[in-house]
N, C-alpha and C positions, 0 to 999 in steps of 0.2 A: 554607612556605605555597605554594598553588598557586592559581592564579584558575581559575577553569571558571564556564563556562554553567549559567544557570537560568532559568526560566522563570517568572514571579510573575503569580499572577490578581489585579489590581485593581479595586476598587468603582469606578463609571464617574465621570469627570470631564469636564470641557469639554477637556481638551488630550486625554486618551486617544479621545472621541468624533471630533473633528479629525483626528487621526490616523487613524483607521479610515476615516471619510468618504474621506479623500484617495485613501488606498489603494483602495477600491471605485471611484472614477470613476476612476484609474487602470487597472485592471482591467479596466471596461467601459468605455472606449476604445479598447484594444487598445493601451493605450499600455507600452512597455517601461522608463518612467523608475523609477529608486527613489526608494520612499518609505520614508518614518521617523516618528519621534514628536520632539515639540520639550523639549529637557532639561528644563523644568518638570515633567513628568512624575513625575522622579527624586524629589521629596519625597513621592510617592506609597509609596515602596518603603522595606519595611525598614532600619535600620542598617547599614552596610556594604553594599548592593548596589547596583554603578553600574550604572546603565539603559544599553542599547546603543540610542543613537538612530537608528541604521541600520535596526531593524525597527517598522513599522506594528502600532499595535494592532489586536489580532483580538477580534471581540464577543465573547462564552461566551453565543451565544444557542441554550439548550439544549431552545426549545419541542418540544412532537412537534409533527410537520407534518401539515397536514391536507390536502384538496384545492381548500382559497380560496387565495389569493394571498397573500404575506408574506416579505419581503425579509431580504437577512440584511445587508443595510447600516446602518451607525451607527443608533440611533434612539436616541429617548430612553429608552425601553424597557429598552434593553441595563445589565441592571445590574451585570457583571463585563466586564474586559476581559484580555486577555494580553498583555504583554509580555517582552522578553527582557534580561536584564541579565549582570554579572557579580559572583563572590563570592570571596573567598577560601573555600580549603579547611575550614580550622580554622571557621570560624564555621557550614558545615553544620547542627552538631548543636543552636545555638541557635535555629535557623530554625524553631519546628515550630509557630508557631500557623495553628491550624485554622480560625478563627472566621468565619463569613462577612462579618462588618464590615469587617475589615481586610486587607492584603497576605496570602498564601499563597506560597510561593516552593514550586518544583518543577523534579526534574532534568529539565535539557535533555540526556537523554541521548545519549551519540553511537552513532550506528550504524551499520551497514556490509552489502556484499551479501554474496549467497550462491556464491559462484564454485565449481569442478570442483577435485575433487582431481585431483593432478597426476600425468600416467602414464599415467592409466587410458584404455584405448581403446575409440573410439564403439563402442556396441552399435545395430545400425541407424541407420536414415537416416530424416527427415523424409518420406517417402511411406510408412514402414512405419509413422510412428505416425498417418498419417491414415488406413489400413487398418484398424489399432486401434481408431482413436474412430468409423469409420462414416464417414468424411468424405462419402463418395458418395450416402449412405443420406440426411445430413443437406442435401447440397445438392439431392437431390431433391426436397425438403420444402420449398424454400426459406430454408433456416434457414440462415444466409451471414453475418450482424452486420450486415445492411443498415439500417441505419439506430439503429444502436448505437454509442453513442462508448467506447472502451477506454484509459481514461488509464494510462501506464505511468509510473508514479514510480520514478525510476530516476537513472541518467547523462545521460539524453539518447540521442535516437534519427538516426540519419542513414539519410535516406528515400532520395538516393541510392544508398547499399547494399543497401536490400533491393529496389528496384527491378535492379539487377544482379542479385540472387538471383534476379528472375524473379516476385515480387511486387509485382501492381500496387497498391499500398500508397494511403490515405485519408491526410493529417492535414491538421486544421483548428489555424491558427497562433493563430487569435485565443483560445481558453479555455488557459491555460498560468497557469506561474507559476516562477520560476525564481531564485538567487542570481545569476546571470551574466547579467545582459539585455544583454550585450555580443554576443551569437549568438543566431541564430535558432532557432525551433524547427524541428526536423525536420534542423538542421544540425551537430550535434553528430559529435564524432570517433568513430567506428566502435570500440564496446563493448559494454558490459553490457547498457546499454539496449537498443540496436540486435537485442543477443539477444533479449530478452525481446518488441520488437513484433514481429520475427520468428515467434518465437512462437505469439503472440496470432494471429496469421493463418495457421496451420494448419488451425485449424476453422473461423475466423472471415476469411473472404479478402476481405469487403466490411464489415465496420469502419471506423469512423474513428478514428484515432488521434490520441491527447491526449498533446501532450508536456510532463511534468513532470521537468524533470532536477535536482531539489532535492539528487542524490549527486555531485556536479561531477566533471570528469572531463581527464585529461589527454589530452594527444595519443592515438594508434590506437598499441596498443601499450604504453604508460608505466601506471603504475601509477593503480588508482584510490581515490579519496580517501573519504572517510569523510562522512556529512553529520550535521545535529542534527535533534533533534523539534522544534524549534522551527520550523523550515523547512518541514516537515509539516505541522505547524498551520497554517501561511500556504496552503501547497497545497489542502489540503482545507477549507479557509474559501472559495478558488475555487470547488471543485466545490459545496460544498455551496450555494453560493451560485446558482449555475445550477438545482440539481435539485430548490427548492425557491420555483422558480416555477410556473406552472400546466405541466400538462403540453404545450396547447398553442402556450405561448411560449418552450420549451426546444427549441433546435437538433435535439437527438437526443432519442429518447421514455425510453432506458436508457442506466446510464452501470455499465459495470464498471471496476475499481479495482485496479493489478497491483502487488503491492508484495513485487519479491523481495528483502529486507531486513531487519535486523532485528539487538537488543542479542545479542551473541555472550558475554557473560560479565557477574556479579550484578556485578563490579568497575567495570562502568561508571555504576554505578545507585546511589543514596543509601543508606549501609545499611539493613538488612534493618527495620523496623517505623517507620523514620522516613513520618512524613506524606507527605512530597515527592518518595516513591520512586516506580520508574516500573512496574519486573517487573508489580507485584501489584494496582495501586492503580487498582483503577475509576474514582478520583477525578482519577486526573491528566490534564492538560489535550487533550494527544491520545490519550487512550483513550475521553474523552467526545465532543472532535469527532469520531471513527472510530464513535463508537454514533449520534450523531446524522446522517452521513454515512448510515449505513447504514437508518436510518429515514425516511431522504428516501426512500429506495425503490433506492438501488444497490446494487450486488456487489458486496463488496471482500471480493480472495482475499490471503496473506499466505504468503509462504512458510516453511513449519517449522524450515526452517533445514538447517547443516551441523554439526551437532555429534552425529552419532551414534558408536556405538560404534567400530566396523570404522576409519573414515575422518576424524575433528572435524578441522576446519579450526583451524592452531594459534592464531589468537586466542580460542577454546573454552578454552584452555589446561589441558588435559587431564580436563574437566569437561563428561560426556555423561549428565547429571541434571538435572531440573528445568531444560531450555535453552530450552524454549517459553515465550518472556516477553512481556509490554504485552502490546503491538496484536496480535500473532502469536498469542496466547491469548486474544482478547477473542471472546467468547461470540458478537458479531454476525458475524463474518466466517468465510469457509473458511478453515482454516492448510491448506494441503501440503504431502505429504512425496510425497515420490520411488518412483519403481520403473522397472528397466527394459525394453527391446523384449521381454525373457521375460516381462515381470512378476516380477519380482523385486524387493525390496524393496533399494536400491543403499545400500552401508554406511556413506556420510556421513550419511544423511537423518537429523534428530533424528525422537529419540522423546520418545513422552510419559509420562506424562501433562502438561498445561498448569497452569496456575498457577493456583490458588484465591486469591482470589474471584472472575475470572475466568471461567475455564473449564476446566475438567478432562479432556473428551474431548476434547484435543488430540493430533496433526492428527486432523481432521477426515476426511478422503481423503486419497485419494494420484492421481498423473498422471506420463506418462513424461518420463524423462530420459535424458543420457547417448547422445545422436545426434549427427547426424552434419545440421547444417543451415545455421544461419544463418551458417558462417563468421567468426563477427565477432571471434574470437581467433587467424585464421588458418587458410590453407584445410585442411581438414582433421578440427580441433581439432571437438572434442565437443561442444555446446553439453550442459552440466552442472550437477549440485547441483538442489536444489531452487528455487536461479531457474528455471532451466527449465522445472520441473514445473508451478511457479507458471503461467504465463503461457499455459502446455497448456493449463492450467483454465479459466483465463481466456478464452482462447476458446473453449472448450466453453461456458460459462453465454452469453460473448455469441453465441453461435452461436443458443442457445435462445431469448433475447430478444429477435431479429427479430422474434418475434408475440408477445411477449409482454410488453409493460410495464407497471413497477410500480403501473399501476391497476389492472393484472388479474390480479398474483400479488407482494405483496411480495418484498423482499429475503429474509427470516426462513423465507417460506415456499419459496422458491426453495431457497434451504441445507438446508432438510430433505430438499426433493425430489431435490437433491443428493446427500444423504448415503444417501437411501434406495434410491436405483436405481442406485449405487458397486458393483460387482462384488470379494466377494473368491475369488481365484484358488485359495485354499485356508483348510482351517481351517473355524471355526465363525463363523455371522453373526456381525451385531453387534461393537462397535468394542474394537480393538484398539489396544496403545500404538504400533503400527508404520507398518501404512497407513491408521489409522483406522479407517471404517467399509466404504473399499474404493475399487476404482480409480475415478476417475469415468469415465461409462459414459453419452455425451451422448446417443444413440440413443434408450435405453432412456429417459432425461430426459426428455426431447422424447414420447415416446410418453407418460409419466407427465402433462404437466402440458399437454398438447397433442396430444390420442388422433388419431391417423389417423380420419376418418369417411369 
C-alpha cells in the first residue's frame, strides 16, 4: 500500500466555511502566515481518508461572473468546498461516488515543468525572437503590458536576475500565494521561473509580475522538485479572487496566467474511467477553477509539454500519444507548443491531438524556443522546451492587453483571435497536431482586435 494525495469536494460546513474565511483575510492582508482547516473537518471525508490540516478550504464557487460585484470569499452561498487529504493506494478504486450530496475524492495529481532537452544548442538569441514577434512594431503602438499583471506559476522568480539581464522588471509582492512563505516573492533561487518572467517580458517589458512559486525550488542550480493540483487550486482561488471584482477595484485591468507545467504520464493520474481522474475529467476540481478563472476574463496559456517524438523528456517514459492532459487540454486556455528561430517545429514539443472531453485541437499555437536569453541555467544555456514557448505567448497576449481589457474582449474571444492571426510557415491553414493552428503572430493580433485608425 502506498499513501498519496487527493483532493475531496465537500458539501459546506461551519468548520470548512472558517477555514476559507481565514485563508481569504490572510490573503488580503498580505499576510504570509499558513493557514489550514481544524481536524473536525475529517468526519466530513470518506472512510480511510485523512484530512491534511495544513491546507485551507477553497469554495467551488462556480458562478459565471458578471460585471456587478461578488466576492469569492466564504459565504454562505458556497455549497461545495475542497480540501486535501490523504489515502492509501488500494482503496482508490472504492472512492467512486459521484453524488453531489456527499464527499467526491479526486487526484491530487503531481506535476512537473517542462525543461530543455540536454545538448541541444541555442538557436538564436532573445533580440532575434523580438524581431520575430514585431517587438518594435508593437511598442510603437504602445502595447508594452502596461498596466497588465502576468502571474507566472512556476518555482519562483528572482527579480534580481533579471534586472542583471538588463530588465527593468515590475512585481507586485502583495497578490501571490505560495507553499514556502518562508521567502519572499521575487526572491526565489535563479530557475525555471526566473526563465519563464524572463520570458514574459520580451514582448511585454512593462508588465507586472505575479509571483506564484506553487513548483518549490532548490537552491541555483540543484534539482527541481515536483508540485500538486492541489496547490493550484489554492493559487488560482487567489487570482480568481482578484478578477472577480469590478473592474475598477482590481490593481491591474488584465491578468494573464503562465503555466509552464503539466502531468507527463496517465501513471500519475487515477486509472483510466475512474471519477476522480484528472487527464480527462472536466469535472475535476482544477480544471473547473481554470474554466472559471478564465471566465472572469484572463489569459491562461499552458504549455503542450515535452513529450514529443524526436526528443520526450524521460518521465514521458517513452509515451509521445495522447500527452496533452487536464488543464493543458482544457478548451478555455491556449496549450503551446514550440518552434524555433527558423520556425521550425523543435522535436521535444508534444503533439496532439488533446484529450476528449476536453479539447481536441490541441496545441492550440505554437511560439519560440530554444535561445539563448534569460541565462537562468547558466550563462549560455538555452532557455528551452515548451516552458519557453509558453511564456513568449504570454507576453505577446499581454502585450495586446494594454488596451484591451476583459470588458472589451473576453478571454474566449481573445484565444480565437489568437488562434486566427497564428501564422503557419508551411502547409495547409487550419490546425494541425504540431503547431496547432500556427505560430502566434502579436502584430497581426493587435491589428485584428485593435485596427490602426
Amino acid at each position: 500500500m502506498v499513501a498519496i494525495p487527493v483532493l475531496v469536494v465537500i458539501p459546506a460546513t461551519d468548520t470548512a466555511r472558517e477555514s476559507a474565511r481565514v485563508s481569504a483575510e490572510s490573503f488580503a492582508s498580505g499576510s504570509r502566515a499558513a493557514t489550514g482547516i481544524d481536524k473536525a473537518a475529517e468526519s466530513d471525508l470518506p472512510d480511510g481518508v485523512v484530512l491534511d490540516t495544513s491546507f485551507a478550504a477553497v469554495p467551488m464557487g462556480m458562478a459565471v461572473p458578471t460585471r456587478e460585484s461578488f466576492s469569492m470569499t466564504a459565504t454562505s452561498d458556497d455549497r461545495q468546498y475542497v480540501v486535501r487529504g490523504m489515502v492509501d493506494s488500494d482503496q482508490i478504486a472504492s472512492l467512486t461516488d459521484t453524488s453531489d450530496d456527499g464527499p467526491r475524492v479526486f487526484c491530487d495529481a503531481q506535476v512537473g515543468l517542462m525543461p530543455i532537452c540536454p545538448g541541444d544548442p541555442a538557436r538564436g538569441n532573445a533580440a532575434d525572437v523580438r524581431g520575430l514577434l514585431g517587438v518594435s512594431q508593437l511598442s510603437r503602438r504602445h502595447l508594452s503590458g502596461d498596466g497588465v499583471a502576468v502571474a507566472i506559476v512556476d518555482t519562483g522568480i528572482n527579480l534580481a536576475h533579471l534586472r542583471q539581464r538588463g530588465l527593468s522588471a515590475r512585481l507586485d509582492p502583495h497578490i501571490f500565494w505560495t507553499p514556502t512563505p518562508n521567502i519572499k516573492p521575487g526572491e526565489y533561487p535563479v530557475d525555471h521561473g526566473t526563465m519563464c518572467a524572463y520570458c514574459v517580458s520580451i514582448a511585454a517589458p512593462e508588465c507586472t509580475l505575479l509571483d506564484f512559486p506553487l513548483l518549490g525550488s532548490t537552491t541555483s542550480g540543484g534539482s527541481v522538485m515536483d508540485g500538486f493540483l492541489s496547490d493550484a487550486v489554492q493559487a488560482y482561488n487567489v487570482m480568481l479572487t482578484m478578477m472577480r471584482k469590478p473592474e475598477a477595484e482590481r490593481p491591474y485591468h488584465s491578468l494573464v496566467v503562465n503555466n509552464s507545467w503539466g502531468m507527463f504520464h496517465h501513471s500519475w493520474d487515477f486509472p483510466a474511467g475512474h471519477p476522480g481522474r484528472y487527464a480527462d475529467n472536466p469535472n475535476h476540481p482544477f480544471n473547473l477553477i481554470v474554466g472559471s478563472l478564465a471566465q472572469s476574463g484572463a489569459d491562461i496559456l499552458f504549455a503542450a509539454g515535452n513529450c514529443g517524438t524526436d526528443c520526450p523528456d524521460g518521465r514521458c517514459q517513452g509515451v509521445t500519444t495522447d500527452v496533452i492532459t487536464g488543464a493543458n487540454s482544457h478548451p478555455d486556455v491556449l496549450s503551446v507548443a514550440g518552434v524555433d528561430t527558423n520556425r521550425d517545429r523543435v522535436g521535444y514539443s508534444s503533439m496532439g491531438p488533446g484529450q476528449a472531453p476536453l479539447a481536441t485541437e490541441k496545441p492550440d499555437i505554437a511560439a519560440y524556443t530554444h535561445f539563448n536569453g534569460s541565462d537562468a541555467f547558466g550563462v549560455g544555456s538555452p532557455d528551452g522546451g515548451t516552458s519557453t514557448a509558453c511564456p513568449v505567448a504570454a507576453g505577446c497576449v499581454a502585450a495586446v492587453r494594454t488596451s484591451l481589457p476583459p470588458s472589451m474582449m473576453s478571454s474566449a474571444d481573445l484565444a480565437e483571435a489568437v488562434r486566427t492571426s497564428a501564422v503557419k510557415p508551411s502547409g495547409p491553414a487550419g490546425w494541425d497536431n504540431e503547431i496547432g493552428f500556427g505560430i502566434i503572430n502579436p502584430t497581426e493580433l493587435a491589428n485584428q482586435v485593435n485596427p490602426i485608425v
